[in-house]
C-alpha positions, -999 to +999 in steps of 0.1 A: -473+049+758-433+050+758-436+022+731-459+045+709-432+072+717-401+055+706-421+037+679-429+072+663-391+086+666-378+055+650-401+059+620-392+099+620-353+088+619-360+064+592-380+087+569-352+113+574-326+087+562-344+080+530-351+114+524-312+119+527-302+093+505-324+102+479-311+143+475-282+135+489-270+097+485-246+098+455-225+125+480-230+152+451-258+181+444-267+188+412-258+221+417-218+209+421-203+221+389-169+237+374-157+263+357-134+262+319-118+289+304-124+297+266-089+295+256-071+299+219-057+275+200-049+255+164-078+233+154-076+205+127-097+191+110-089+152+097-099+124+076-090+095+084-075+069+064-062+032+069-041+008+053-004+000+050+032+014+037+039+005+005+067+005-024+057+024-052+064+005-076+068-032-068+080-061-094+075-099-098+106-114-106+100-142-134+120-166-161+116-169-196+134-203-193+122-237-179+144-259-160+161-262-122+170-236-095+207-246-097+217-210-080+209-186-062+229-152-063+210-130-035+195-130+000+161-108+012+171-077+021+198-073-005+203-040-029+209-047-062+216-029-092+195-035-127+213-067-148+228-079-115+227-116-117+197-133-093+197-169-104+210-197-122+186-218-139+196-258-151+180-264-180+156-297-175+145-312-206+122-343-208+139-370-230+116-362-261+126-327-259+163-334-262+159-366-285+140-336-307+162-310-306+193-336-313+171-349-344+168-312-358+204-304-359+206-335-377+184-328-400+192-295-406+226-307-410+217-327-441+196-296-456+226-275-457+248-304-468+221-305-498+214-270-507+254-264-508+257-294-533+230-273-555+248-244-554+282-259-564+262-270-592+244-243-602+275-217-597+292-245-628+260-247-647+261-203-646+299-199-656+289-223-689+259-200-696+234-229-692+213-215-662+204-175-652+217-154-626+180-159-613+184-197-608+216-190-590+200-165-568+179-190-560+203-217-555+218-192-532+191-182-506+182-218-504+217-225-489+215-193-462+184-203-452+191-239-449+226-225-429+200-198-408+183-233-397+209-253-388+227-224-366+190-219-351+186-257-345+223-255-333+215-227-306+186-247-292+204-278-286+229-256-265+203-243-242+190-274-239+223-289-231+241-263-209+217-235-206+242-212-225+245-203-261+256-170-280+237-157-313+254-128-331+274-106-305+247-113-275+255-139-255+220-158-240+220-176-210+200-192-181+212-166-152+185-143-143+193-107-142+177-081-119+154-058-142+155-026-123+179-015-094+162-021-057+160-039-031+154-082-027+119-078-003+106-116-011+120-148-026+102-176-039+124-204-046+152-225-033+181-243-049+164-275-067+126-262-072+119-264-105+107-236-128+075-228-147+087-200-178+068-171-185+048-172-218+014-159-235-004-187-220+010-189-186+018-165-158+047-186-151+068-191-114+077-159-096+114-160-081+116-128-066+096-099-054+118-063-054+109-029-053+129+007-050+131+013-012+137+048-015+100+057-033+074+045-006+037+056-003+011+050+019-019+031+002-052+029+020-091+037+025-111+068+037-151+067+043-172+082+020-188+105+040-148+120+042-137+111+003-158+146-006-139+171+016-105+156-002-084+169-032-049+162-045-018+178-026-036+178+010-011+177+034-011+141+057+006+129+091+009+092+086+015+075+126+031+041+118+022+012+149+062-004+151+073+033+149+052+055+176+079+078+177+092+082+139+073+115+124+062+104+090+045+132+063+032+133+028+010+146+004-020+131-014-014+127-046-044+102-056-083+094-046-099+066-064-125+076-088-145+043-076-157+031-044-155-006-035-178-023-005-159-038+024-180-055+057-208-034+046-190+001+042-183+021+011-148+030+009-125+049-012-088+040-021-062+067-016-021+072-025-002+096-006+037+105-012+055+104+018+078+129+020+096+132+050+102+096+067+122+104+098+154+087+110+148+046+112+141+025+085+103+026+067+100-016+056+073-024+033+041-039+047+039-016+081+006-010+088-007+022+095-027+051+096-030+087+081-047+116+093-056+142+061-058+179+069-091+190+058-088+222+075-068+241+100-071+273+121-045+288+141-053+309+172-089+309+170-111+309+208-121+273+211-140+253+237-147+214+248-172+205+226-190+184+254-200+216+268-219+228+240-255+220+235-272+220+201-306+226+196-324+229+166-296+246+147-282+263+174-259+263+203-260+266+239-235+274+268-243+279+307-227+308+321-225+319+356-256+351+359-256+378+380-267+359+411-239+331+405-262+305+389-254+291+353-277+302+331-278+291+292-265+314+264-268+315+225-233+314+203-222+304+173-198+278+165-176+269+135-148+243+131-147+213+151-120+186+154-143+166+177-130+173+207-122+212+204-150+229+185-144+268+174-165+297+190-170+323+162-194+349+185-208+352+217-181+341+242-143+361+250-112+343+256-108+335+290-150+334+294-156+307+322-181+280+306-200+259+331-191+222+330-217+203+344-202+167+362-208+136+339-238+116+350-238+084+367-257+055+352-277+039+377 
């Protein structure tokens, strides 16, 4: 009988336990909760964009001239001003080349000895009347061009030579000269490479890469579910990664009129100016990131958006009742960042909103 009796309490105790764990066992009720104030506030709201500073305008540094890297006049990282020298070139002719252009002063040597033989002659033959001022014309152009060709033939040779040569008042020679004034950001050769020139048919060897450091803008990509809301002159706050601390603003100034497809996502190039670029040095290449104010409202009543509920169009808060239990109430809602979401009617700053503790995922 005692056995019966203690068998009996023992199950009791261990229904009881079980009972306990289950209403009770994670240590909270579902009827724990807190209280958040409707406060006021500034919310934004952003597109976001991705990508990278940039110079604005950014130059490939090429010859016109073929040969060997015989010097080089600047470093990465150097400013320069426009028709500052940047490199020597050697010229590097094969031996046919040369043996050619040796040949054609030559040649053009005896076609101006000739032609100036003819118009010896022909100037005698006109002061005896036996030829026409037309003939001596003649006689004459053949010598300036024959002249024009042996000073052309002349010039080549002395590139070929020495890389130097001067035609009228204009001195030509193999030293590159920095096109525009800005700064070194890349170089391509060294002392001894040789060097492909530009020409119609070929894109020829880049030297240098330069740019203006002082114009830098912030190219990247927004979503297209964003690209709609945008318009030129929104205002941007760019947050550079090596610079966390550095405040960095602009304005955008253009939005691709075409979309491109990148790891399955349609995306939309944008350019915005930076204008203000804080204190340290902005290098080209630093990636970052820039948020695009959409829209902003100052002092409006705002609330977590987590503790809002949407239903079918409308939205839902729990407020305390008259007998201290939440109970759910209808307002209306307006901007949202996505965090902070405006409350346009039906709650007063300072209103304490119910915030129900996050559940636990068994």
């Amino acid at each position: 009988m005692i056995k019966k009796i203690f068998l009996g309490l023992f199950v009791l105790a261990v229904v009881a336990v079980l009972l306990f764990l289950v209403f009770h066992g994670n240590g909270k009720s579902d009827a724990e909760y807190t209280l958040v104030n409707v406060e006021r506030g500034t919310i934004v709201d952003k597109a976001m964009a991705i990508g990278r500073i940039e110079p604005e305008n950014e130059i490939a540094v090429k010859s016109k001239i073929s040969g060997i890297v015989k010097r080089i006049f600047v470093e990465i990282g150097d400013n320069v001003k426009a028709d500052d020298p940047l490199v020597e070139i050697r010229p590097d002719p094969t031996p046919l080349e040369y043996a050619e252009a040796k040949r054609n002063v030559e040649i053009a040597e005896v076609g101006v000895n000739a032609t100036k033989r003819d118009l010896e002659r022909a100037k005698n033959l006109r002061e005896k009347r036996h030829i026409s001022q037309k003939e001596l014309d003649d006689a004459m152009t053949s010598y300036d061009e024959a002249d024009l060709r042996l000073k052309l033939a002349r010039e080549k040779l002395a590139l070929i030579e020495s890389g130097k040569t001067r035609i009228a008042d204009r001195t030509v020679e193999s030293v590159i000269k920095a096109p525009i004034k800005g700064m070194i950001l890349s170089r391509e050769i060294d002392v001894g490479d040789p060097v492909v020139p530009l020409t119609t048919f070929q894109p020829g060897t880049e030297l240098f890469s330069m740019a203006p450091m002082t114009n830098l803008v912030f190219r990247g990509t927004v979503d297209e579910i964003d690209v709609g809301k945008l318009h030129e002159g929104m205002e941007a706050d760019i947050k550079i990664g090596a610079l966390p601390d550095q405040k960095v603003t602009g304005t955008l100034y253009q939005i691709s009129p075409k979309a491109r497809k990148e790891d399955n996502t349609i995306l939309f190039d944008v350019e915005i100016a930076l204008t203000e670029i804080g204190e340290q040095m902005l290098r080209a290449g630093y990636s970052a990131t820039a948020e695009i104010v959409i829209t902003r409202k100052d002092s409006v009543l705002m609330l977590p958006e987590r503790l809002v509920q949407f239903r079918e169009d409308s939205a839902f808060v729990e407020l305390l009742n008259e007998l201290g239990e939440p109970a759910e109430t209808l307002i209306t809602t307006g901007l949202s960042d996505g965090l902070k979401v405006e409350i346009v009617s039906g709650l007063a700053e300072s209103t304490q909103v119910v915030q129900r503790p996050p559940k636990e995922i068994e």
